[in-house]
VEXDREN-2710 file (C-alpha; in Angstrom, 1 decimal):
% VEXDREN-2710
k/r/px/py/pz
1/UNK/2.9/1.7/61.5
2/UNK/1.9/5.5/60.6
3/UNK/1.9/7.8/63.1
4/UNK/-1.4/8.9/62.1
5/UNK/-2.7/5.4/62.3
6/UNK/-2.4/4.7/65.5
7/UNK/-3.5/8.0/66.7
8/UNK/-6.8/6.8/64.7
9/UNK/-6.7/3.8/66.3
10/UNK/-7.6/5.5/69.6
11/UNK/-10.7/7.0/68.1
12/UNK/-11.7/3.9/65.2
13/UNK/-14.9/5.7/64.0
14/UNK/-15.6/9.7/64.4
15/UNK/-18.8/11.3/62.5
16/UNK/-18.9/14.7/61.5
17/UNK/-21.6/17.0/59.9
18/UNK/-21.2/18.9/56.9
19/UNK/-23.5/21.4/54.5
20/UNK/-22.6/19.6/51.5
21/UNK/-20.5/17.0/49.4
22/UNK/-17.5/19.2/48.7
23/UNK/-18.1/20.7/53.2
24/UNK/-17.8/16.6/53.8
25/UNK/-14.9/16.4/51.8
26/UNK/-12.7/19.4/53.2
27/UNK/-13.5/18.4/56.4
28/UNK/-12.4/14.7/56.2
29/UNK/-9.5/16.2/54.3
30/UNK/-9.0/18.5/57.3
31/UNK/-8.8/15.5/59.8
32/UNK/-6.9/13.4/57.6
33/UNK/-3.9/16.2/56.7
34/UNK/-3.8/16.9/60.6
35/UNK/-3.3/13.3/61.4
36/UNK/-1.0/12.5/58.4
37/UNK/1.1/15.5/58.5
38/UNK/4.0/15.4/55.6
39/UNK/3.2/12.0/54.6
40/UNK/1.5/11.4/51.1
41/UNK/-2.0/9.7/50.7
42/UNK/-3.2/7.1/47.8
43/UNK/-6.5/8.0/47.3
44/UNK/-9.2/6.0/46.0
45/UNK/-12.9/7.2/45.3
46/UNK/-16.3/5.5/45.3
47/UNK/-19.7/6.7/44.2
48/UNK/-22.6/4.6/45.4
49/UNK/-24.9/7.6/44.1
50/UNK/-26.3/9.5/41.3
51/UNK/-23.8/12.0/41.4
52/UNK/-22.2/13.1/38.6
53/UNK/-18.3/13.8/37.4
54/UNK/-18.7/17.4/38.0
55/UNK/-20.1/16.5/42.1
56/UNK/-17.2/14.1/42.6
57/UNK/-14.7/16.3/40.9
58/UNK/-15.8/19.3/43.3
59/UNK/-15.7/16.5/46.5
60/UNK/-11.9/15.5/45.3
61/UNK/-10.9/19.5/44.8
62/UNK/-12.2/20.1/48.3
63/UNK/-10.7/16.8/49.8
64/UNK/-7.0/18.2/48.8
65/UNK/-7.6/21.7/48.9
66/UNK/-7.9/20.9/52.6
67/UNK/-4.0/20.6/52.8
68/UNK/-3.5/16.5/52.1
69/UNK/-0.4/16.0/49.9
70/UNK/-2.0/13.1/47.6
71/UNK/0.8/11.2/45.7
72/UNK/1.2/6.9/44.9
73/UNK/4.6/6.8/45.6
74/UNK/6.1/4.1/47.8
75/UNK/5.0/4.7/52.2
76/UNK/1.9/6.5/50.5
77/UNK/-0.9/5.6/53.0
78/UNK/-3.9/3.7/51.3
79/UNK/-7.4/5.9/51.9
80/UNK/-10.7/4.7/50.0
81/UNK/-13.3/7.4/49.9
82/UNK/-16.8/6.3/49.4
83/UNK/-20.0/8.7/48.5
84/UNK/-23.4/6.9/49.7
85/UNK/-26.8/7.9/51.1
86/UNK/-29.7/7.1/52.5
87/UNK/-33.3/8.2/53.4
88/UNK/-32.5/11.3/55.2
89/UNK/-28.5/12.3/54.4
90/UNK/-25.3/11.7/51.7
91/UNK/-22.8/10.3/53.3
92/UNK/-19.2/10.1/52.6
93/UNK/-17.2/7.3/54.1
94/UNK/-13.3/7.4/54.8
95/UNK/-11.5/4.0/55.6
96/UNK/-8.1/3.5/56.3
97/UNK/-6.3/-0.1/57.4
98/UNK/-9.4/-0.9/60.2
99/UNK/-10.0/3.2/60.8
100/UNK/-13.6/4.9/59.6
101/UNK/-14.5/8.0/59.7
102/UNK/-17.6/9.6/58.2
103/UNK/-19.3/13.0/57.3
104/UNK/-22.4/13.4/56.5
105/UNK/-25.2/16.3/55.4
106/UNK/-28.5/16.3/55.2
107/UNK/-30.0/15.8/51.1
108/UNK/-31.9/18.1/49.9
109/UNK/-35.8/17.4/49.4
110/UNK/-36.4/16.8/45.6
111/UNK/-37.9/19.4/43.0
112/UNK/-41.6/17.9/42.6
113/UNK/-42.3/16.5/39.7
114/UNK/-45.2/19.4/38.5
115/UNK/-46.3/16.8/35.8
116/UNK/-49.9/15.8/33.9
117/UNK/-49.2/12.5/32.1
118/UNK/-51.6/10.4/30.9
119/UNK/-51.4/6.8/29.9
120/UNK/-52.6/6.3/26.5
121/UNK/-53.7/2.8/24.6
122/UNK/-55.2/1.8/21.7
123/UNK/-56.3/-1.7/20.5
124/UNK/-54.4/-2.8/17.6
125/UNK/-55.2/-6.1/17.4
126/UNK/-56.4/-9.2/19.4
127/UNK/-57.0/-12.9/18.9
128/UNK/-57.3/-16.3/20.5
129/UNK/-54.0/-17.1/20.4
130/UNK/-51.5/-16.1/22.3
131/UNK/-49.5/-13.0/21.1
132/UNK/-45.5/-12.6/22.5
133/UNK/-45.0/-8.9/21.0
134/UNK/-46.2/-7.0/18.0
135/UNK/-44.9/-4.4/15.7
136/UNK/-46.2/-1.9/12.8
137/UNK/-44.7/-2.0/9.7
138/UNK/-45.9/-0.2/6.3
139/UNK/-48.3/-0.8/4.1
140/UNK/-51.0/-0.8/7.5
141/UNK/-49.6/-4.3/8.5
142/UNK/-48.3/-6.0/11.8
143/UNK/-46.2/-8.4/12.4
144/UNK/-47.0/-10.9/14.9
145/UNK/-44.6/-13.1/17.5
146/UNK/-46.5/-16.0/18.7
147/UNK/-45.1/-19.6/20.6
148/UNK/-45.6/-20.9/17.3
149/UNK/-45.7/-19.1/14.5
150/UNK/-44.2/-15.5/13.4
151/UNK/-47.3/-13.7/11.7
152/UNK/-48.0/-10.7/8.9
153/UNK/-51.3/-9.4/8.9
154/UNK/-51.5/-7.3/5.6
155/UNK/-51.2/-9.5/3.2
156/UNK/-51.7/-12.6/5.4
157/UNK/-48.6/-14.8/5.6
158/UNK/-47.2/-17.1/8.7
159/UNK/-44.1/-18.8/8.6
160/UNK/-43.6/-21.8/11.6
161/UNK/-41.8/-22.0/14.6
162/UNK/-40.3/-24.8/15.8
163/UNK/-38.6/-26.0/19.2
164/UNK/-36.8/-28.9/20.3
165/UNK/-38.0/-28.6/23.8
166/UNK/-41.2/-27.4/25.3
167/UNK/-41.6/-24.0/26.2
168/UNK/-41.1/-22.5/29.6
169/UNK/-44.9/-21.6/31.5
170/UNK/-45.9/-17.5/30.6
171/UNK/-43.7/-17.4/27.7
172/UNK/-42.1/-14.3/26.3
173/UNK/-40.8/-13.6/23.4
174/UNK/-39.1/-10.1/22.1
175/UNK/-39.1/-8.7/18.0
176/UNK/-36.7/-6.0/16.6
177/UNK/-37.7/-4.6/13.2
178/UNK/-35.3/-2.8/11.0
179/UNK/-35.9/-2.0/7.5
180/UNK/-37.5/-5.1/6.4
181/UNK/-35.4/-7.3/8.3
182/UNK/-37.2/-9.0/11.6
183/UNK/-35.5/-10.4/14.3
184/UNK/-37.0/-12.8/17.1
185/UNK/-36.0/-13.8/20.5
186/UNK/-37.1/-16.9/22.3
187/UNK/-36.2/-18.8/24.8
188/UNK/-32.8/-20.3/23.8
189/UNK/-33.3/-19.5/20.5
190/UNK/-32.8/-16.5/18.0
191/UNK/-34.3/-16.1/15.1
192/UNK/-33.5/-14.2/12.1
193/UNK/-35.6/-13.4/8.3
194/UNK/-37.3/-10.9/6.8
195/UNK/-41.3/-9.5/6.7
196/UNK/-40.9/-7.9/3.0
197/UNK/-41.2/-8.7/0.3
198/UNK/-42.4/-12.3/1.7
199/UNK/-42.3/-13.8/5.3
200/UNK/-39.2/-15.5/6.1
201/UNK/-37.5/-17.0/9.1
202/UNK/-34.7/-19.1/10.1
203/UNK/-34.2/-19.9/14.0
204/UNK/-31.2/-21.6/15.4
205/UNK/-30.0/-22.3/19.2
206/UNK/-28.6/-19.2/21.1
207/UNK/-27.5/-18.5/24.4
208/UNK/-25.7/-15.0/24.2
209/UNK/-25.9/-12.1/26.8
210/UNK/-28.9/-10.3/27.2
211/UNK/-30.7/-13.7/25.8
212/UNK/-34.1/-15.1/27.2
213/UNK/-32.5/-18.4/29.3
214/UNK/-33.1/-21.6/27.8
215/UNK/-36.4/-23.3/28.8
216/UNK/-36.9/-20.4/31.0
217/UNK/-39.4/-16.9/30.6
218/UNK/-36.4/-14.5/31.8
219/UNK/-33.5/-12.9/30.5
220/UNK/-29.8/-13.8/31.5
221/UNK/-27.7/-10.5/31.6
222/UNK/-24.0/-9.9/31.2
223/UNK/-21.4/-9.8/34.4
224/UNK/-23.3/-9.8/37.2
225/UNK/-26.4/-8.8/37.3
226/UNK/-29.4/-11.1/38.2
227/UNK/-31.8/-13.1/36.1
228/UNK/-34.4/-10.3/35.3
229/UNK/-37.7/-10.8/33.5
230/UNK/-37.5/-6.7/32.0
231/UNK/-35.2/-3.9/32.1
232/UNK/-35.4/-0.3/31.8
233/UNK/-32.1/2.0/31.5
234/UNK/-32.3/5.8/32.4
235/UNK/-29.8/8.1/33.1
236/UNK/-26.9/5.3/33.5
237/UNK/-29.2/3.7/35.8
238/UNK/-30.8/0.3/35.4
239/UNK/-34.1/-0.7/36.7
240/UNK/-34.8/-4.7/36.6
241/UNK/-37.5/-7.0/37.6
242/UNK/-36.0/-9.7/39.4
243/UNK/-37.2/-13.3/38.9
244/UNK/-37.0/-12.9/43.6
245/UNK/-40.5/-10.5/42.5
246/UNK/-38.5/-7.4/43.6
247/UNK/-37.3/-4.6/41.3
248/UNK/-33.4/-3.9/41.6
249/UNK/-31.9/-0.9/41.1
250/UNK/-27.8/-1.0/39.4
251/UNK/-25.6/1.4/38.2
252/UNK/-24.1/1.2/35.1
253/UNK/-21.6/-1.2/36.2
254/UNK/-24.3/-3.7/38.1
255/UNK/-23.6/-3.1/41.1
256/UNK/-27.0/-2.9/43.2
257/UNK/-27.9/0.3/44.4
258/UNK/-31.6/-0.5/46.0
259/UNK/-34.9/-1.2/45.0
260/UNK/-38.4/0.0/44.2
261/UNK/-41.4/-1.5/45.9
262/UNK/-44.7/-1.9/44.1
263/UNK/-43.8/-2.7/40.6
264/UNK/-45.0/-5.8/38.4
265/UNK/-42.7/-7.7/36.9
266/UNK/-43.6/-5.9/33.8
267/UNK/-41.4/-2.2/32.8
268/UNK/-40.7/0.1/30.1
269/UNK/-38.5/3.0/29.3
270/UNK/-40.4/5.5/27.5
271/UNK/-37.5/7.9/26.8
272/UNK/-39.5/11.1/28.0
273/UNK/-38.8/13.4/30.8
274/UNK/-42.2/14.3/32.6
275/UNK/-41.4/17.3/34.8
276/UNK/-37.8/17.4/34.0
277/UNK/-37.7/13.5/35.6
278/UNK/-36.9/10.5/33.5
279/UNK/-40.5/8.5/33.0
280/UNK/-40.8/4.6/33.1
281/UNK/-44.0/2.1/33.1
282/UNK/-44.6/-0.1/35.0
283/UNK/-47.6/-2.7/35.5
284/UNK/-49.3/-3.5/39.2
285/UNK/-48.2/-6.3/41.2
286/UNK/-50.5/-9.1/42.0
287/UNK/-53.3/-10.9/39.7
288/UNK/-56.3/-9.7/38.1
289/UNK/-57.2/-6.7/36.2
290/UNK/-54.2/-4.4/35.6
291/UNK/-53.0/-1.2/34.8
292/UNK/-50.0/0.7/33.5
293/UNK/-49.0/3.8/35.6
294/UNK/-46.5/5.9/34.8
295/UNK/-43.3/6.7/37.2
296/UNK/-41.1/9.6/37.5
297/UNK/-37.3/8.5/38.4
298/UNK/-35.8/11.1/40.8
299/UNK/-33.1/10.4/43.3
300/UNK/-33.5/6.4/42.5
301/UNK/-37.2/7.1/43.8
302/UNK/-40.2/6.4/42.0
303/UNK/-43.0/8.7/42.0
304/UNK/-46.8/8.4/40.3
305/UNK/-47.3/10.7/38.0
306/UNK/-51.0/11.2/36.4
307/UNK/-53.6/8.4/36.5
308/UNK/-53.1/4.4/35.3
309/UNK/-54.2/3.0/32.0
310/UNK/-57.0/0.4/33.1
311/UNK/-56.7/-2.6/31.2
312/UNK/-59.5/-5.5/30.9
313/UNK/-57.1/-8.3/32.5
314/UNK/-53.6/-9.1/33.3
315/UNK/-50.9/-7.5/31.3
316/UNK/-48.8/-10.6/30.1
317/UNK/-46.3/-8.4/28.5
318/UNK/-45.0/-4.7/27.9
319/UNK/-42.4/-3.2/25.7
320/UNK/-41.7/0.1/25.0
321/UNK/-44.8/1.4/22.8
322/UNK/-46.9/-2.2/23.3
323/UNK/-48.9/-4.3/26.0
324/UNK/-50.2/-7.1/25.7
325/UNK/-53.5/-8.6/27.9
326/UNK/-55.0/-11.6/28.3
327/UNK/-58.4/-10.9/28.6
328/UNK/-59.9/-14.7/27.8
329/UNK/-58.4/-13.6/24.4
330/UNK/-55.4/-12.0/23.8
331/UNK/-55.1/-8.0/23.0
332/UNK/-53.1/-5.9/21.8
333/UNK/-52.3/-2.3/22.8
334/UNK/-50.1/0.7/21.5
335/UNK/-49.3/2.7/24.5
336/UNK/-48.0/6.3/24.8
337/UNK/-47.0/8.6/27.5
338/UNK/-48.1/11.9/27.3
339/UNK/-46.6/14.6/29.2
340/UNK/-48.1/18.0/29.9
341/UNK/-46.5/21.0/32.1
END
C-alpha cells in the first residue's frame, strides 16, 4: 500500500472550499502532492458539466501546477477527477482506491436572459384527416404526411400508404425534403420517392437508429439513450422527452445529466440564441388547449422567455418550423421564434 493511502485512510472524505474550478483544482492538487510525495499519479478526468475544453484545461494546469508529478508509468497511483454541480456549487470530486475528497465553490448566478421573443404561427393548412407533418415546397404547394396517404396540394396528387400491421395509438410520422426528393418516417417503416415532377413513394420495413420503434409512436435512439418521443440538440447537449413523461437531459455521449420539469412531450430546436442563450419550444403538459412557449437553455436550466403561442386544442405534433393541432379537425401551423434585444 502507498504511503499516502493509508494516511487517507485515516481521514476517508475531507471537503474543502475554493473560489473557482482551477482554486478547486490546485488545492486538491495541494493535498494530493503532500500526501504522495515523489510518487507519480495516473490521472483521469471527468466532466459531468457544461464546461468547456478551455475550463478543464485551466482545472488540469492548476491540478499539477500544484506540485503533483503526473506520469502512467508502472506504481503510478490511480486518481479519477470528476467535475459536477448542483443547485448552489461546482463541485470537483477526487477518488482514490476507497478515499474521496472534494472541493467545491459556489456557481455563479446566471447572466439573465434580457430577451423579447414572441411565438409566431400561421395556419397553413387544415383538414379532417389526420395530418403527421407538413412541408412547403415551390410552386405554393405542401406536401402532406398522413397514416395513409403521402399528399401534394398544388397540383393535387396522393400516392398510398400501406402497412402490414396496425398503427400504434397518437401516431407520428416525420418528412425530410431535399431537392425534390421526399423522405418519410413511420413507425417501422421508411419510405423513400419523390414530390416533382409527379408524386412517388416506395416504403419498405426499417428499424435503424434514430427510427420511430415498430408498432410504437416513439423513437429508438443509438447506444444508450432512452426511448424518447422528441429530441432537441443544443450546444452538445440533448434534450429528450421520455416515453416515463419526464424530459432528460444527456451530454453528447448520453450520459444523463438531469432533467427539466414542465415540458410536454412535444420540443423543438429553433437554432436561435434569444439573449445570448440557446432557444427551444416546447408544448404544455397535460390535456386540453395548448400552447407553445419558448425556453432559454442556460446552465441546463430552462427559462420562459416572452409569452406562449395559444393554440385552439392539443398540439399533436411539433417540429422545427411546424405544429400541428387537433382542434375537432386537424391544423396546421408554421411557427417562428422571434427574438428581440
Amino acid at each position: 500500500m502507498h504511503r499516502w493511502t493509508a494516511a487517507i485512510l485515516a481521514l476517508p472524505f475531507c471537503l474543502a472550499a475554493a473560489d473557482d474550478l482551477p482554486g478547486a483544482a490546485r488545492e486538491l492538487g495541494r493535498r494530493t502532492a503532500a500526501a504522495v510525495g515523489s510518487a507519480t499519479v495516473a490521472v483521469t478526468w471527468r466532466n459531468l458539466t457544461t464546461a468547456g475544453p478551455d475550463a478543464i484545461a485551466q482545472a488540469r494546469a492548476a491540478f499539477e501546477g500544484a506540485g503533483v508529478r503526473v506520469g502512467d508509468g508502472t506504481g503510478a497511483v490511480e486518481i479519477r477527477l470528476t467535475i459536477s454541480e448542483n443547485a448552489c456549487c461546482g463541485i470537483l470530486v477526487e477518488e482514490a482506491v476507497q478515499n474521496v475528497w472534494i472541493s467545491s465553490w459556489p456557481r455563479k448566478p446566471s447572466s439573465p436572459v434580457f430577451s423579447n421573443a414572441t411565438v409566431e404561427k400561421r395556419l397553413i393548412w387544415e383538414q379532417d384527416d389526420p395530418i403527421l407533418d407538413i412541408a412547403s415546397v415551390p410552386g405554393d404547394s405542401l406536401i402532406l404526411l398522413t397514416p395513409t396517404a403521402l399528399l401534394r396540394t398544388r397540383p393535387r396528387q396522393s400516392v398510398p400508404i400501406r402497412s402490414s400491421k396496425p398503427w400504434p395509438r397518437d401516431l407520428r410520422g416525420r418528412l425530410h425534403i431535399t431537392g425534390n426528393t421526399v423522405e418519410a418516417t413511420l413507425p417501422g417503416m421508411a419510405c423513400t420517392g419523390t414530390w416533382s415532377p409527379d408524386l412517388t413513394l416506395n416504403c419498405a420495413p426499417a428499424d435503424q437508429p434514430w427510427s420511430l420503434a415498430a408498432g410504437r409512436n416513439y423513437f429508438v435512439p443509438p447506444r444508450k439513450a432512452p426511448p424518447f418521443y422528441t429530441a432537441a440538440a443544443v450546444d452538445q447537449l440533448w434534450f429528450l422527452t421520455l416515453t416515463d413523461g419526464t424530459t432528460g437531459v444527456f451530454d453528447s455521449g448520453f450520459e444523463r445529466l438531469g432533467s427539466v420539469p414542465g415540458w410536454g412531450s412535444d420540443i423543438a430546436a429553433t437554432g436561435l440564441r434569444c439573449g445570448g442563450a440557446p432557444a427551444i419550444l416546447a408544448t404544455r403538459p397535460g390535456e386540453g388547449r395548448d400552447a407553445v412557449q419558448a425556453f432559454a437553455i442556460v446552465n441546463r436550466a430552462a427559462a420562459p422567455i416572452g409569452q406562449p403561442a395559444e393554440f385552439p386544442g392539443p398540439v399533436v405534433a411539433l417540429w422545427p418550423g411546424i405544429a400541428i393541432v387537433h382542434n375537432g379537425n386537424y391544423q396546421a401551423y408554421a411557427i417562428s421564434l422571434v427574438c428581440a434585444p
